[in-house]
C-alpha positions in Angstrom: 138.3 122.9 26.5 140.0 125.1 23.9 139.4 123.9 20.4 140.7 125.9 17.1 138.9 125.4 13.9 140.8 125.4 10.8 138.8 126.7 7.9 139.7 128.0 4.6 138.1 131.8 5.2 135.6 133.3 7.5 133.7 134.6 4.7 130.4 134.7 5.0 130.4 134.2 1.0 131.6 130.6 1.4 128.3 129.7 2.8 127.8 126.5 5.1 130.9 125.7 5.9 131.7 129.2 8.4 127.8 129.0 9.2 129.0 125.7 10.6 131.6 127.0 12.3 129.6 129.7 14.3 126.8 127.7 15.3 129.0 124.8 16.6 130.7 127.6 18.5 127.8 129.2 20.0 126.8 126.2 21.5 130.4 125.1 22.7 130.8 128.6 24.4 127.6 128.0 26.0 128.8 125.5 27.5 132.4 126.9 28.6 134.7 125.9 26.0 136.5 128.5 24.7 136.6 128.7 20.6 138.8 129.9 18.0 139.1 130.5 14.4 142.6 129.9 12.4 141.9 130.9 8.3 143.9 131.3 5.4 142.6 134.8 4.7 144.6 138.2 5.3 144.7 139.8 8.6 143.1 142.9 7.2 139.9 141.5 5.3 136.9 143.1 6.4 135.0 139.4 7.3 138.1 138.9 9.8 138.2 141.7 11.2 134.2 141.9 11.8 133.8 137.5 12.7 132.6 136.9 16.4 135.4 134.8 17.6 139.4 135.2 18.2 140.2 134.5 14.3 144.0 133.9 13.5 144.5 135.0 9.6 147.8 133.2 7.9 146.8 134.8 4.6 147.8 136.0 2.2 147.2 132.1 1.0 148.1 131.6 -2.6 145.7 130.2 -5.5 142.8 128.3 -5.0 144.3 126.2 -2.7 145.3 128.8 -0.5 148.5 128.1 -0.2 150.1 130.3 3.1 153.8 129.3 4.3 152.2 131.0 7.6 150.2 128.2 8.4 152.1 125.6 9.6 154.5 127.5 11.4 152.1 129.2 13.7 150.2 126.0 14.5 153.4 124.4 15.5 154.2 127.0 17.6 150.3 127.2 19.2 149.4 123.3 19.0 149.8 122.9 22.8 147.4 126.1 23.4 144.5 123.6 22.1 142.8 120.2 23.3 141.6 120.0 19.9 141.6 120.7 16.4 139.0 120.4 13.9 139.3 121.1 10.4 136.1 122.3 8.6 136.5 121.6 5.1 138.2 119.5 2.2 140.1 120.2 -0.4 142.2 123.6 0.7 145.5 124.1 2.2 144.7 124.2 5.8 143.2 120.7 6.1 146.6 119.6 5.0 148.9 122.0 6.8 147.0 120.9 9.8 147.6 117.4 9.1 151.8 118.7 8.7 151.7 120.3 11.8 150.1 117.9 14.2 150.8 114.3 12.2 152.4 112.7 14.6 152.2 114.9 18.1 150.2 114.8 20.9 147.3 117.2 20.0 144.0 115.5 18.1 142.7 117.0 15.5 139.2 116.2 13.8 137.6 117.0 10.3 134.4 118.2 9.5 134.1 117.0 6.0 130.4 119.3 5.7 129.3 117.0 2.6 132.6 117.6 0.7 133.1 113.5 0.0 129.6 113.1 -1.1 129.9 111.1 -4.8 127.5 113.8 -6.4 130.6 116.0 -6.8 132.4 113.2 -8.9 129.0 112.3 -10.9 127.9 116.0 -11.9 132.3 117.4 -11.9 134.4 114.4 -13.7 137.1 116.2 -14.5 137.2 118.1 -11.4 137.1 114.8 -9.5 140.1 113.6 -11.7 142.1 116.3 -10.0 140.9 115.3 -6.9 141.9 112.3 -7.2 145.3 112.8 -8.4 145.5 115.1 -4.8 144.1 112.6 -2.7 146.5 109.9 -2.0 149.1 112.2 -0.5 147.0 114.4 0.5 143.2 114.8 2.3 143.3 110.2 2.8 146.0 111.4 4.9 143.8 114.1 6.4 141.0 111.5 7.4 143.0 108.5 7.9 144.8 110.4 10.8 142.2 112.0 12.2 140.9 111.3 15.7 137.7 110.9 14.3 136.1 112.5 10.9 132.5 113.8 11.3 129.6 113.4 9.2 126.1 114.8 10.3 124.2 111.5 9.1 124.2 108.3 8.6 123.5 108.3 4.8 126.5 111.3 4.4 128.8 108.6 6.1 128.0 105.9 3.8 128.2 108.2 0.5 131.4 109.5 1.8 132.9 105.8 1.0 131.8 106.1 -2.6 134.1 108.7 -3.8 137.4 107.4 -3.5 138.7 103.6 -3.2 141.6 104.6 -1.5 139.3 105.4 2.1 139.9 105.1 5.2 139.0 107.0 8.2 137.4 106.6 11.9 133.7 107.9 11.3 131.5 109.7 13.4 127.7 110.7 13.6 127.5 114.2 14.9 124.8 116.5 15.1 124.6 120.4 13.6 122.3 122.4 14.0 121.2 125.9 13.2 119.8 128.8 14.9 116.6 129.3 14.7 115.0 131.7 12.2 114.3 135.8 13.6 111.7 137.9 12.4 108.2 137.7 12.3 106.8 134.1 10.6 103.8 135.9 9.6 105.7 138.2 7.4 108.0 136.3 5.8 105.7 133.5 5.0 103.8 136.6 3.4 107.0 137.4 1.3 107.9 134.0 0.0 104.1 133.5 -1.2 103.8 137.1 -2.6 107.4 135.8 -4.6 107.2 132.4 -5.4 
């Protein structure tokens, strides 16, 4: 199979999210799949130019969102290179581009929500969930309601998932993630975490 993931940036700053992305690969290349990357950073950052995998930059994106007219042109265009899509990520421009591009065609796309719909966000971030909210009817419920399938890596993530937003609906999945083991000598850095904490 060839799957594209759609993820905001391939910065290793963002944390899980990329992490995700490169251990799912790893695992899916094992196997024969082939994997690629499409991100709303610019062509020339450093983190594309250095990730592990074919990475398609659309950036410059604009804002926080990350905005990039780029997007949903080139996936139109490149849809029928893929058996699959799967969005990593709420809450940025390329979950919904990719729900502009491939609403409605033949190519299935997915979404990794990596803990993003968990309530804690709208508990601990009120006024950050208000303007979530005022996104999410025309926006990411359109995301998950037309995905193939919407992943969640437990079943307690699933069920908190539902708390967030009355307006929910979505076909949920269980799936497994998992991480690379850690490198380096146990001794020694069981040593180093005593010696600092």
């Amino acid at each position: 199979m060839r799957i594209l993931h759609s993820i905001r940036s391939v910065n290793p700053a963002g944390g899980g999210p990329i992490e995700a992305v490169k251990q799912l690969a790893a695992v899916n290349r094992r196997s024969g799949h082939e994997i690629e990357v499409l991100t709303l950073d610019r062509p020339d950052d450093l983190w594309v130019k250095e990730f592990p995998l074919p990475c398609h930059a659309m950036g410059p994106a604009k804002g926080s969102y990350g905005y990039s007219s780029r997007l949903l042109a080139w996936l139109r265009e490149h849809r029928s290179d893929y058996d699959a899509v799967v969005v990593d990520g709420l809450w940025q421009y390329n979950a919904f581009g990719v729900w502009r591009a491939l609403h409605g065609t033949d190519t299935p796309y997915f979404v990794f929500t990596h803990g993003m719909l968990d309530p804690w966000f709208k508990r601990t971030y009120p006024l950050k969930h208000l303007k979530k909210w005022l996104y999410w009817p025309w926006g990411d419920y359109r995301v998950l309601r037309d995905a193939r399938a919407v992943f969640f890596t437990c079943e307690e993530e699933r069920l908190l998932a539902r708390q967030s937003f009355w307006l929910y609906r979505c076909r949920e999945r269980i799936v497994t993630l998992g991480t690379a083991g850690p490198s380096g000598n146990p001794e020694e850095q069981r040593q180093a975490f005593q010696d600092k904490f």
